[in-house]
N, C-alpha and C positions, 0 to 999 in steps of 0.2 A: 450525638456529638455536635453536629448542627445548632442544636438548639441550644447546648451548652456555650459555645464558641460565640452565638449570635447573644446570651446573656451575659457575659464578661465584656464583649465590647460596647453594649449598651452601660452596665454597669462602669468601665472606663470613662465611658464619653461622661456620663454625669460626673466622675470624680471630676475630670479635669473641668469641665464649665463650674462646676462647684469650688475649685481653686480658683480660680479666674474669678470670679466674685470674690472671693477672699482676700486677693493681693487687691484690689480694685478697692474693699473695704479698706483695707490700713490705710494707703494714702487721703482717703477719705474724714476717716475719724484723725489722722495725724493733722490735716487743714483744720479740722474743726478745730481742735483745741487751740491752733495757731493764729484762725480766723476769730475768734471770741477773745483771746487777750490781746490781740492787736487792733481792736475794734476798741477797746479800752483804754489802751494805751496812746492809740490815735488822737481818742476825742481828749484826753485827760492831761499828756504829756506834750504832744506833738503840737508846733508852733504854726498852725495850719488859720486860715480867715475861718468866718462863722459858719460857711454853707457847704463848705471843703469838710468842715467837719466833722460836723452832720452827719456828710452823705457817707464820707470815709466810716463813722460809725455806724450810721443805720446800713448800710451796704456789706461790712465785714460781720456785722451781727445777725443779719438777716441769713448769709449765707453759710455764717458757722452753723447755723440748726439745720440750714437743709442740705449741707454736707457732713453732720452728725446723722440727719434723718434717713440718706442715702448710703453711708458706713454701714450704719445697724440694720438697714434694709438686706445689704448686698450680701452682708458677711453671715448673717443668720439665714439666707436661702441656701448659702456655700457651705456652711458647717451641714446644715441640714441633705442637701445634696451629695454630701460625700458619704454622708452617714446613711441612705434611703438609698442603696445600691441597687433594690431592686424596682427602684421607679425609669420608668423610658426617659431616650437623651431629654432634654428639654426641647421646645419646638422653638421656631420664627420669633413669635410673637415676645416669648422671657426673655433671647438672647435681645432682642430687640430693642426692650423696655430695659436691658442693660448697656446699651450704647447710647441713648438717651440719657440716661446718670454720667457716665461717662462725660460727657459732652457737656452737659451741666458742669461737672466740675473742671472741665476745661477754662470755661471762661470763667468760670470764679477766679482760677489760677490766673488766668490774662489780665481779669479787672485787679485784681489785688497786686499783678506785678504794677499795673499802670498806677494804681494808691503809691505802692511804694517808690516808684519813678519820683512822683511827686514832691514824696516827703523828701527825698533827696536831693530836690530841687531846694526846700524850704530848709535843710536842718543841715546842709553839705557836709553827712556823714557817711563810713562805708558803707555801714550795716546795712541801710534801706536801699543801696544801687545791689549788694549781694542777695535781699531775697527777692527783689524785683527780675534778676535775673533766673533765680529757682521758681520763681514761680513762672517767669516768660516759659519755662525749661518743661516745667514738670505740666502746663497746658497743653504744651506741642506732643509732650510724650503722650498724655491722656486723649487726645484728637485724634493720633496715629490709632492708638489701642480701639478707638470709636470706633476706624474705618475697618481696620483689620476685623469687629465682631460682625460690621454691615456686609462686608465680603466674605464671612462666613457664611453668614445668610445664606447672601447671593448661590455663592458654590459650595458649600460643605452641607448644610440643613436640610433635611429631605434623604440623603445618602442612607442607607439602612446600614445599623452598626456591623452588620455581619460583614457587611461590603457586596452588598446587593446592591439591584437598581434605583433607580430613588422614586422615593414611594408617594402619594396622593395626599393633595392636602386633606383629605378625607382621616387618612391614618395616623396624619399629623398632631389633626385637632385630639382625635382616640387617645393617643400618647397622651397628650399633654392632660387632658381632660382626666385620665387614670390616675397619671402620676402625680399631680398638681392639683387637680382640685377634687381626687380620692372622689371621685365618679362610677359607680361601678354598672351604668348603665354605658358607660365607656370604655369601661374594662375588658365589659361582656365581650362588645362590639368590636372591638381590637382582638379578642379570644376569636371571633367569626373569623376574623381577614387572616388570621393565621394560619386557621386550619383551613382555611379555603385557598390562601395562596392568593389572594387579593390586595387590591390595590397598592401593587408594586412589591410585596412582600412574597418573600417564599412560603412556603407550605411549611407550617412547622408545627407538630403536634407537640410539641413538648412548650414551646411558649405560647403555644393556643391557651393551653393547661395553666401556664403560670397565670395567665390575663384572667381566665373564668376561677381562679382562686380568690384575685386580687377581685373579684366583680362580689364574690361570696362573701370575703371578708368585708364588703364594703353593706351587706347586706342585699344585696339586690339580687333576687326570687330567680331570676332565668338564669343567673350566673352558675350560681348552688345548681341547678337542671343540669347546663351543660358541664359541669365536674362532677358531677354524679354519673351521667356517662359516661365519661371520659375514664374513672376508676371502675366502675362496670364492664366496659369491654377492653380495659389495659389500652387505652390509647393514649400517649403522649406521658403518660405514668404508668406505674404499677400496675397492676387491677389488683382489686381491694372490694368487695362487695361489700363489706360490714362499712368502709369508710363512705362506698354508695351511697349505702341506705343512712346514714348520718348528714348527707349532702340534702337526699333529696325530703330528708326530714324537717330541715331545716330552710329549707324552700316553701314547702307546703306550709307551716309555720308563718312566713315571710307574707305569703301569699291570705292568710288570712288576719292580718294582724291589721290595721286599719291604717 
């Protein structure tokens, strides 16, 4: 029941960091397309000097791709995170490299409200003092969301989903390394700390099991060993001798193949 309990709250935790990239991608890909025609309509329409205009172009065209590049990034690890329920939460380092985007499009929102200040210095209409101030708006929101994932870090990261102690960056790296870069010499090794009750983690034979599945499926030789035990003497699963000897067949297979 443990192990059960401790896989649904990992499975949770990924949905939700997996939404949070999601909501994080819309606004993203919604600037881009805002940032690309107003980068055009800047240089094209707008009653701006030669070097204003310029940079008002090359600066809202530059950032429309790398806030299109940052949308399609966020939102395709969030689709794929919600869907890959049985990969571990994410660790430090993803939540991390997503406050950093974040942050990025913060100031693009700041520099593009400060363009639009501008043109409504140059064109005294409403429209550019209205998105100067969604974008003043919508920087300050995205800056908050930056710190709010850093203070995740800080105190939520590390916490085992089951609501255990907080576990080793050892185990961390395990995690991230299984679920994220389909590791299964990582897998394995995260299958050890479970069933050993290490580095911060409880003893859990049934997600020892799930890790040295994910180590076999990933191909790697000692993974297939330890779930062919594991269905051999009924620990953490079934026992299953006929599924054994397919484990440890497939090992030994593994293990001569070059």
């Amino acid at each position: 029941m443990s192990g059960f309990a401790s896989h649904m709250g990992v499975s949770i935790a990924n949905q939700v960091v997996g939404l949070i990239c999601i909501v994080i991608a819309l606004p993203a890909l919604l600037i881009a397309g805002l940032l690309g025609a107003g980068s055009w309509y800047t240089a094209l329409r707008v009653n701006l000097d030669g070097t204003s205009k310029v940079f008002a172009r090359g600066f809202l065209a530059v950032t429309a791709v790398l806030a299109g590049a940052i949308g399609l990034v966020l939102g395709t690890m969030g689709v794929l995170m919600m869907l890959d329920t049985k990969a571990d939460v994410a660790g430090p380092v993803f939540i991390l490299s997503i406050a950093v985007s974040v942050l990025i499009l913060s100031a693009e929102f700041v520099i593009a409200g400060s363009l639009y200040r501008k043109v409504r210095h140059n064109t005294r209409k409403t429209w550019p003092a209205v998105l100067s101030w969604i974008s003043y708006g919508l920087g300050g929101l995205l800056s908050a969301s930056a710190i709010g994932l850093v203070a995740l870090v800080a105190f939520g990261v590390g916490v085992d989903a089951s609501g255990g102690p907080q576990v080793s960056a050892e185990v961390r790296r395990y995690r991230v390394g299984c679920s994220q870069k389909k590791s299964g010499s990582d897998c394995n090794m995260l299958g050890l700390r479970h069933q050993s009750g290490a580095g911060g983690l409880k003893k859990d034979e049934k997600q020892a099991a799930i890790a040295f599945q994910r180590s076999c499926d990933f191909d790697f030789a000692q993974g297939c060993i330890h779930l062919a035990r594991a269905y051999e003497r009924g620990v953490g699963v079934p026992a299953d001798p006929k599924r054994a000897e397919i484990y440890r067949r497939k090992a030994e297979k593994l293990r001569q193949s070059p």
